[in-house]
N, CA and C atoms as a LAMMPS dump frame, in Angstrom:
ITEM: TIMESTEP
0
ITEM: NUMBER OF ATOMS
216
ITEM: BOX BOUNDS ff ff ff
-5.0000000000000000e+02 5.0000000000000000e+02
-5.0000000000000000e+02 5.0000000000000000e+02
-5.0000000000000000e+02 5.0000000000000000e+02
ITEM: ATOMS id mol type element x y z
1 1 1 N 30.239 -103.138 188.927
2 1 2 C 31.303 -103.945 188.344
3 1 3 C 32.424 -103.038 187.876
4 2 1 N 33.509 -103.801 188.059
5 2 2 C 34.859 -102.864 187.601
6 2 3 C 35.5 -103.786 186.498
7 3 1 N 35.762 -102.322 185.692
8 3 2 C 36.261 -102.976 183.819
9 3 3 C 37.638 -103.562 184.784
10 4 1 N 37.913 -104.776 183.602
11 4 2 C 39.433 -104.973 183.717
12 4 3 C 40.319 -104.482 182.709
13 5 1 N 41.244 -104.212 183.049
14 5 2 C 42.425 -103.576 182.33
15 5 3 C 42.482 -103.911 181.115
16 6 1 N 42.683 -103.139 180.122
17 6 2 C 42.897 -103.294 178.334
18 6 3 C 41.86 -104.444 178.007
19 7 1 N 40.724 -104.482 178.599
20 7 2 C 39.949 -105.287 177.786
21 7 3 C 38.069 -105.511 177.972
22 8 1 N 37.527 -104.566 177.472
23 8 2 C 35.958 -103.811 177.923
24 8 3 C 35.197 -105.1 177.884
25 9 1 N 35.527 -106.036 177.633
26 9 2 C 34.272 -106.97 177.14
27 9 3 C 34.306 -107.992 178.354
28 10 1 N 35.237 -107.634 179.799
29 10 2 C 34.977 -108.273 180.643
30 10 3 C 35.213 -107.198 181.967
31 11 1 N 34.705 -107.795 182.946
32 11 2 C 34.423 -107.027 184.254
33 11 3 C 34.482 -107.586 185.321
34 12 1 N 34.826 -107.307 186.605
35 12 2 C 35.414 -107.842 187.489
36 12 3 C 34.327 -107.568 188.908
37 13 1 N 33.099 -108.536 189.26
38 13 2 C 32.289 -108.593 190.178
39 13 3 C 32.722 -108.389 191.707
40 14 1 N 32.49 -107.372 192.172
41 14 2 C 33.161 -107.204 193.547
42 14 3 C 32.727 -107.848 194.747
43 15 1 N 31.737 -108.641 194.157
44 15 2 C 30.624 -109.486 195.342
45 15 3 C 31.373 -110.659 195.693
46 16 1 N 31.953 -111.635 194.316
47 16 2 C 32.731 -112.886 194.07
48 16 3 C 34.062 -112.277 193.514
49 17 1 N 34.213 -111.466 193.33
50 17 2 C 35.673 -110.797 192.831
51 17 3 C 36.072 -111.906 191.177
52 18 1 N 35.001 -112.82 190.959
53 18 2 C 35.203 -113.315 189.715
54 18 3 C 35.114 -112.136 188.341
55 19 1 N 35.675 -112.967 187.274
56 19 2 C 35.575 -111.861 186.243
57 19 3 C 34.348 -112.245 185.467
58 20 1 N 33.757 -111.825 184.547
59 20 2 C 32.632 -111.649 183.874
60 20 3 C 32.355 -110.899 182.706
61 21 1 N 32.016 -112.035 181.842
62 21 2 C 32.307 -111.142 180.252
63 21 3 C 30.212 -110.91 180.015
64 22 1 N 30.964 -109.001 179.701
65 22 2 C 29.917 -108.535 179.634
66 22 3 C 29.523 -107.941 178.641
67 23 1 N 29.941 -108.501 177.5
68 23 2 C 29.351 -108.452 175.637
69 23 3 C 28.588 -108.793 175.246
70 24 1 N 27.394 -109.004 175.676
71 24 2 C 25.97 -109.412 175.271
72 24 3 C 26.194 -109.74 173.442
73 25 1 N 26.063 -109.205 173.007
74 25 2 C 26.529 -109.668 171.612
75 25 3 C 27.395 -111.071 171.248
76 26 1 N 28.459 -111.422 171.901
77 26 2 C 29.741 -112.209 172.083
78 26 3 C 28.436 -113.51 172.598
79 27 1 N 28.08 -112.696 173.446
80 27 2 C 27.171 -114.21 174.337
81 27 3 C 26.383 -115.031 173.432
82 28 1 N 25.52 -114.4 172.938
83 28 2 C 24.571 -114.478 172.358
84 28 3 C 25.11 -115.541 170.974
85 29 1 N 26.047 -114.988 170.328
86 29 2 C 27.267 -115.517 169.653
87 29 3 C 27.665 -117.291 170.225
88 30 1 N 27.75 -117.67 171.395
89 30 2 C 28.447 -118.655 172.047
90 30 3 C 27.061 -119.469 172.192
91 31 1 N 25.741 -118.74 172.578
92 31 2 C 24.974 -119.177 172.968
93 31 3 C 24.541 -120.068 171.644
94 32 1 N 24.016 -119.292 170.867
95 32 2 C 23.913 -120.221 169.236
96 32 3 C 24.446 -120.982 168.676
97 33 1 N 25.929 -120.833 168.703
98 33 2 C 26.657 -121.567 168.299
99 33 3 C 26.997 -122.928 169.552
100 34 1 N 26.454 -123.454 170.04
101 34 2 C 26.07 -124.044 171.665
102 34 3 C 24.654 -124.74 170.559
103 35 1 N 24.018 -124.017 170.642
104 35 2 C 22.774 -124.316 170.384
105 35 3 C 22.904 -125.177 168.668
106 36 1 N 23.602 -124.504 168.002
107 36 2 C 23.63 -125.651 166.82
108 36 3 C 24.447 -126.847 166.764
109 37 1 N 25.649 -126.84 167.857
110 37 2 C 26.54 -128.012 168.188
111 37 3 C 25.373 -128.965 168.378
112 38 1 N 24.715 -128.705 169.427
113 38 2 C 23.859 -129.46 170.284
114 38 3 C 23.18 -130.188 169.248
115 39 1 N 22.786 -129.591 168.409
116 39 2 C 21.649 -129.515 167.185
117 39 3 C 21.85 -131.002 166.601
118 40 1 N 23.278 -131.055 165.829
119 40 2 C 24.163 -131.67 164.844
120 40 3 C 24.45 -132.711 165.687
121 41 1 N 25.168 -132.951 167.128
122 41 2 C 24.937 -133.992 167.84
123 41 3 C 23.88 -134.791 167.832
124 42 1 N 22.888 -134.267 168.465
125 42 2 C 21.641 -135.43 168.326
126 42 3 C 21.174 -135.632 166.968
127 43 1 N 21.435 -134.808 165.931
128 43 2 C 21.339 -135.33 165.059
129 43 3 C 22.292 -136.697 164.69
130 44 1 N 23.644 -137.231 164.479
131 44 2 C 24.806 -137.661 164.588
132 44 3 C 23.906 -138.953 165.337
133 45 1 N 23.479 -138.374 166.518
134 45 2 C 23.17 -139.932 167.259
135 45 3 C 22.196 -140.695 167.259
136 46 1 N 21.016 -139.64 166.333
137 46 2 C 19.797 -140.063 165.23
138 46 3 C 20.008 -140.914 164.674
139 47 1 N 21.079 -140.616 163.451
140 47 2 C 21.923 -141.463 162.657
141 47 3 C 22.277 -143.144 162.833
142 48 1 N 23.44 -142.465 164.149
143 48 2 C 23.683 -144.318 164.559
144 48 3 C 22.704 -145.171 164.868
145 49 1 N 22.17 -144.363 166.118
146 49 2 C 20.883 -145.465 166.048
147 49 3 C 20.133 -146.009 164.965
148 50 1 N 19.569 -145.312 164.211
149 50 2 C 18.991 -145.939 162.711
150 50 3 C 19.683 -146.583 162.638
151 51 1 N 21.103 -146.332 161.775
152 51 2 C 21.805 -147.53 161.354
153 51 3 C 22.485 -149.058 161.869
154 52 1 N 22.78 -148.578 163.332
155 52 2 C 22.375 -149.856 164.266
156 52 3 C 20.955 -150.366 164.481
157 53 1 N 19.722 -150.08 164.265
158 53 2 C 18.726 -150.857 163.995
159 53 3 C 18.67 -151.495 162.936
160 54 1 N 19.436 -150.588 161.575
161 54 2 C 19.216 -151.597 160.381
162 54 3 C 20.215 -152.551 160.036
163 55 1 N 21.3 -152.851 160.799
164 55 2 C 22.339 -153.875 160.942
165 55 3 C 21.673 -154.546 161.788
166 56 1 N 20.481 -154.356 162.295
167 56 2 C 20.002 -156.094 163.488
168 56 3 C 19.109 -156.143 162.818
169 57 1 N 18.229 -155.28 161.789
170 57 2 C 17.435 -155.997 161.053
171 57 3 C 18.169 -156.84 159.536
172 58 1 N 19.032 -156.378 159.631
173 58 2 C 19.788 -157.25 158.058
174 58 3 C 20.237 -158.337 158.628
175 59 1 N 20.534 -158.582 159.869
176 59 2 C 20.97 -160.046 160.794
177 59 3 C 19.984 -160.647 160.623
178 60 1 N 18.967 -160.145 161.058
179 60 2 C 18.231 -161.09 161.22
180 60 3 C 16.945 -161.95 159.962
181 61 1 N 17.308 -160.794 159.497
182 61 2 C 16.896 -161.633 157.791
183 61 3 C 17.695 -162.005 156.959
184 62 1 N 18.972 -162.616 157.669
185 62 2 C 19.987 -163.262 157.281
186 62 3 C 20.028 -164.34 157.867
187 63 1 N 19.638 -164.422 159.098
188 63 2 C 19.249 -165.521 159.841
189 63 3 C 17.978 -165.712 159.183
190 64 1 N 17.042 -165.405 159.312
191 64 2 C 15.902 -165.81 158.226
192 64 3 C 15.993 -167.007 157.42
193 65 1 N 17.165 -165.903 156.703
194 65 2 C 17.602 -166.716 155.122
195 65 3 C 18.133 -168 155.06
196 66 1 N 19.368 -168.2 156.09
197 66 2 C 19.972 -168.981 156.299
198 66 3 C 18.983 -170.597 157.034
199 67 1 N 18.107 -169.94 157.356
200 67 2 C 16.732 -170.926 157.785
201 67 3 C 16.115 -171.436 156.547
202 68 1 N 15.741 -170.963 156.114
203 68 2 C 14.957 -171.452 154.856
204 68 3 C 16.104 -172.376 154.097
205 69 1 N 16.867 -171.481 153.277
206 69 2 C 17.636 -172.192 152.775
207 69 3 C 18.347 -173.977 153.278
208 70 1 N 18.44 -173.947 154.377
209 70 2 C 18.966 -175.527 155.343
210 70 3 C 17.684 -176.088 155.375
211 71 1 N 16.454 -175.344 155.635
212 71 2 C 15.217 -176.465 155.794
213 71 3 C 14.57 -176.434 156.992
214 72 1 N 15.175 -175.418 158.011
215 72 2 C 14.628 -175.522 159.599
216 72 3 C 13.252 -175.094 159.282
């Protein structure tokens, strides 16, 4: 691999002539921080769901309610 100009933390693959950042540290860095996004998302969508289950269960023991109360 060949450094690119004024900047060590990437390198230039002569196979694909693509560039390639080669800071293992940096990565590792992106990789975690990847990894706790991910984290906090499904957490986030933990969340809704619960709370959209407990808005169809408060419906429906509102409908319940609304039963009893009329007499059905």
């Amino acid at each position: 691999m060949q450094n690119v100009k004024n900047n060590r933390d990437l390198a230039r693959d002569p196979k694909t002539n693509s560039i390639v950042n080669v800071n293992d540290l940096e990565y590792q860095k992106y990789i975690s921080s990847r990894s706790v996004k991910q984290k906090k998302n499904e957490s986030l969508d933990s969340m809704k769901n619960d709370l959209d289950n407990m808005k169809n269960e408060m419906n429906e023991i509102k409908s319940l309610l609304k039963e009893l109360v009329n007499g059905n």
